[in-house]
N, C-alpha and C positions, 0 to 999 in steps of 0.2 A: 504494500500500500504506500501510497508517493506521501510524502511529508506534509502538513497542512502548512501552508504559508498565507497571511493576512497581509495585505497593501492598505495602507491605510494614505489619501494623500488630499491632506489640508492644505484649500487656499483661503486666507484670513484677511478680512478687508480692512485695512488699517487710518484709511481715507477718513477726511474731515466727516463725511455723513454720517460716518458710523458713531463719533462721538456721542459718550453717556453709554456703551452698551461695551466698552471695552471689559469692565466686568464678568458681563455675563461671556463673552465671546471668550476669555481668558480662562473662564472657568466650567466653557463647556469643553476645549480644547484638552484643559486638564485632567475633568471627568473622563474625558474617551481615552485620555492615555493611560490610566490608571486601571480600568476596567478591560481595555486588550493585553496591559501586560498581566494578568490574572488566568488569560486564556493561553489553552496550550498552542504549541505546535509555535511558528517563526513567524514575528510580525516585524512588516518592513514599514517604515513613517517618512513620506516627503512634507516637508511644509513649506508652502510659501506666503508673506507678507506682501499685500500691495496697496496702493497710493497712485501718484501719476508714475511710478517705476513700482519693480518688486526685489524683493530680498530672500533669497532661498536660503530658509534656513536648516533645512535637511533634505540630506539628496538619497533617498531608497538607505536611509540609517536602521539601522537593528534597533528596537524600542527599546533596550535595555540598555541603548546609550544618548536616551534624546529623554532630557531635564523637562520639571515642569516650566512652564513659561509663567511670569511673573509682568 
């Protein structure tokens, strides 16, 4: 049986409109990474941040090395 592997890949609107909801957005992000490292088998995490540009901040990272975000 092939190994279960989870892609997990957040893009997180960081943009003036989304002010007042960085909270919740912060903390659903965190929620979900808490709750796949819990589950078995290989979980991969891309994130990216964006505005008028974006910021990759993980590129297909192993979840057991991507920190909450704050």
């Amino acid at each position: 049986m092939a190994a279960k592997i989870t892609e997990l890949v957040f893009i997180l609107d960081k943009s003036g409109s989304m002010s007042g909801l960085e909270r919740d957005t912060i903390g659903g992000f965190n929620s979900m990474l808490a709750k796949q490292k819990e589950e078995p088998g290989e979980v991969i995490v891309t994130t990216v941040l964006f505005d008028h540009g974006y910021e990759l901040l993980h590129d297909r990272t192993n979840i057991q090395g991507v920190r909450l975000i704050t």
